[in-house]
C-alpha positions in Angstrom: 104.1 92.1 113.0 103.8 95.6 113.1 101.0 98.1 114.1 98.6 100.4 112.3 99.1 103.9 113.4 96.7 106.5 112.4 96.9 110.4 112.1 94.2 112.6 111.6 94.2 116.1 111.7 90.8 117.6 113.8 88.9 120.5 115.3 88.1 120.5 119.0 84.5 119.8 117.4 85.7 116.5 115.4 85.9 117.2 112.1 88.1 115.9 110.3 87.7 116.1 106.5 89.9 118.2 104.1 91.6 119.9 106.9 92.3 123.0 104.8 91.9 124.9 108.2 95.5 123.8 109.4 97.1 126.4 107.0 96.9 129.2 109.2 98.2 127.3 111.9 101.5 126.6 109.6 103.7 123.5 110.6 106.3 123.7 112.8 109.3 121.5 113.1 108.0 119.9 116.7 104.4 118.9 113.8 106.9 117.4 111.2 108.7 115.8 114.3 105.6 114.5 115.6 104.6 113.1 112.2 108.0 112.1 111.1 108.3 109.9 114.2 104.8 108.3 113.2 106.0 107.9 109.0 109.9 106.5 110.4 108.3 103.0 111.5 106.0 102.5 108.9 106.8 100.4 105.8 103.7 100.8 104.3 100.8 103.5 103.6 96.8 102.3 104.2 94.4 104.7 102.8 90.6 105.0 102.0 89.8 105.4 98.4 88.9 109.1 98.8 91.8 109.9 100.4 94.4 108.0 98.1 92.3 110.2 95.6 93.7 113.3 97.3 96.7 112.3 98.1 98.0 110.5 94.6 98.0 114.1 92.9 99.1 116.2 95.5 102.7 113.9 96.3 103.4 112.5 93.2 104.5 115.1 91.4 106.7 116.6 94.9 109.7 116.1 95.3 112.4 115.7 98.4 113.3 119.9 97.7 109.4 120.7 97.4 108.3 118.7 100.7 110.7 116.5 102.8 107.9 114.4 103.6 107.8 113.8 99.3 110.2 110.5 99.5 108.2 108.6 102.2 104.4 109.2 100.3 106.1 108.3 97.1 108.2 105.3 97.7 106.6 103.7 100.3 104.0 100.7 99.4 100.8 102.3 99.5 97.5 100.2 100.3 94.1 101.5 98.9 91.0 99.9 100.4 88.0 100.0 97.8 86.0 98.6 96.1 85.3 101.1 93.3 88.8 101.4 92.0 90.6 98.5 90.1 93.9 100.3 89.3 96.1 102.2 91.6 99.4 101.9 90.5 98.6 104.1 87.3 97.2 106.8 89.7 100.4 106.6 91.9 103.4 104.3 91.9 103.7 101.7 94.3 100.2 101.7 94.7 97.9 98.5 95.6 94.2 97.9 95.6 93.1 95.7 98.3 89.2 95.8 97.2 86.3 96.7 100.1 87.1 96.3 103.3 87.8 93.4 104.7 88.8 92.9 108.4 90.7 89.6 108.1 92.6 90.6 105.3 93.8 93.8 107.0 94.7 92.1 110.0 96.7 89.5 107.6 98.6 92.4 105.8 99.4 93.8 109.2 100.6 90.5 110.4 102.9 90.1 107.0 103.7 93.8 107.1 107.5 94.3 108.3 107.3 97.7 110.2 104.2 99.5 110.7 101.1 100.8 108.6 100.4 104.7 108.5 96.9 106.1 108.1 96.1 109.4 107.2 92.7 110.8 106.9 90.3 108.0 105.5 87.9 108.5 108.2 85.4 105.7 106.9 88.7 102.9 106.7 89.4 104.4 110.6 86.0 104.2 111.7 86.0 100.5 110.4 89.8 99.7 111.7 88.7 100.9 115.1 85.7 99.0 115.2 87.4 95.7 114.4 90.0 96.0 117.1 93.0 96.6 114.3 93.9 100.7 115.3 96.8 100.4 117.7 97.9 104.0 118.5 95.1 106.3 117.1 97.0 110.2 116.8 94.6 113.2 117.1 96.1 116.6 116.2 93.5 118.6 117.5 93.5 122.5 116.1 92.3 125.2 118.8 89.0 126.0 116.6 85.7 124.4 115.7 84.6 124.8 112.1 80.9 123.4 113.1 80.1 121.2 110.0 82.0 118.8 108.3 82.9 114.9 108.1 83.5 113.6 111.7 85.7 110.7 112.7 82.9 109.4 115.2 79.5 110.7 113.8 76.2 110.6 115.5 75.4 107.5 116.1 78.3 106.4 116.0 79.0 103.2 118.4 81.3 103.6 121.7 84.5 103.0 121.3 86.6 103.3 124.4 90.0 103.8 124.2 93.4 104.6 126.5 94.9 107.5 126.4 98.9 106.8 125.7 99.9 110.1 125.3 99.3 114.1 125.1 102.0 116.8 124.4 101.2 120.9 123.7 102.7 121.4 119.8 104.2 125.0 119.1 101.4 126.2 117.0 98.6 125.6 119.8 97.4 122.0 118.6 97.2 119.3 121.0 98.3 115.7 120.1 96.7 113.4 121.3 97.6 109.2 121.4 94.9 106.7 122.3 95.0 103.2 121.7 92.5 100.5 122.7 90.8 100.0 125.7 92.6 98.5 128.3 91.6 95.5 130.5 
C-alpha cells in the first residue's frame, strides 16, 4: 500500500491558490531536491479537477530539456477527482477520471496503488483527504510573504484538524518546508 503525499506551495498567511508569487523566490536545486524526493516514490498523480485543468496544458507540451520534472507529470498515471469532467485522457495522456469524491474509493486506489500518490495543489481534494484520515505526510512550502487574499487550504470555518509535525528544514531561497502528518495517539 502506499501513501498519499501532498505538496502545496503557501504564504505564511495560508494561501495557497495559483502560487504565481513563488517566481521571485526562483527554485533552487535543495526545492527540486525537496520535491523530487516527494515525486521519486510516487507511482501515481491525484489531482482536483481545477488543478489537473492547470496542470494538463502547462506539462504536456514540456519536455525532459524544457523542465526535468516534464517526464514524471507526463508519464506517470494521473488521477482526476470530479465530477464535472468525463474525459481526461484527451486533455492529458495517462489521465483517469475517478468521478466526485469518494472516500472509500480513494482509500481503495491507495491500497491497490504500488508506490505512493502525489498531490499538488487541489486544495478542495486536500481539504477532503485530510478530513477522511487518507493524507499521510502533508508538505508545506511556506514562502516568507503574505499576499492577504486568496484560496486557503484551511479556510474560516474550517474544522480542526490536528496533525504531527514530522519534519522542518530552512530551503535556500528563505521558504520553510514543513511535514505534518496525522495526529498522533
Amino acid at each position: 500500500m502506499g501513501a498519499i503525499k501532498v505538496h502545496e506551495f503557501t504564504t505564511v498567511d495560508g494561501v495557497v491558490d495559483a502560487p504565481m508569487w513563488t517566481v521571485e523566490y526562483g527554485f533552487p536545486d535543495d526545492l527540486a531536491a525537496s520535491i523530487g524526493a516527494l515525486t521519486a516514490s510516487a507511482s501515481g498523480i491525484l489531482l482536483g479537477r481545477t488543478t489537473f485543468e492547470m496542470f494538463a496544458p502547462a506539462w504536456s507540451t514540456r519536455t525532459a530539456e524544457d523542465d526535468e520534472g516534464a517526464p514524471f507529470f507526463n508519464d506517470t498515471r494521473k488521477y482526476v477527482v470530479t465530477s464535472t469532467l468525463a474525459d481526461a485522457e484527451s486533455v492529458w495522456a495517462n489521465s483517469t477520471v475517478l468521478g466526485g469524491y469518494d472516500a472509500g474509493r480513494i482509500r481503495a486506489l491507495k491500497e491497490e496503488t504500488d508506490g505512493d500518490l502525489y498531490v499538488s495543489g487541489s486544495a478542495t481534494l486536500v481539504r477532503a483527504l485530510l478530513a477522511d484520515g487518507l493524507v499521510d505526510e502533508l508538505h508545506l512550502y511556506v514562502y516568507p510573504l503574505a499576499v492577504g487574499t486568496g484560496i486557503r487550504l484551511f479556510p474560516d470555518g474550517a474544522p480542526q484538524t490536528p496533525l504531527s509535525l514530522l519534519g522542518a528544514e530552512r530551503l535556500s531561497n528563505g521558504v520553510a518546508h514543513l511535514t505534518y502528518g496525522p495526529a498522533a495517539g
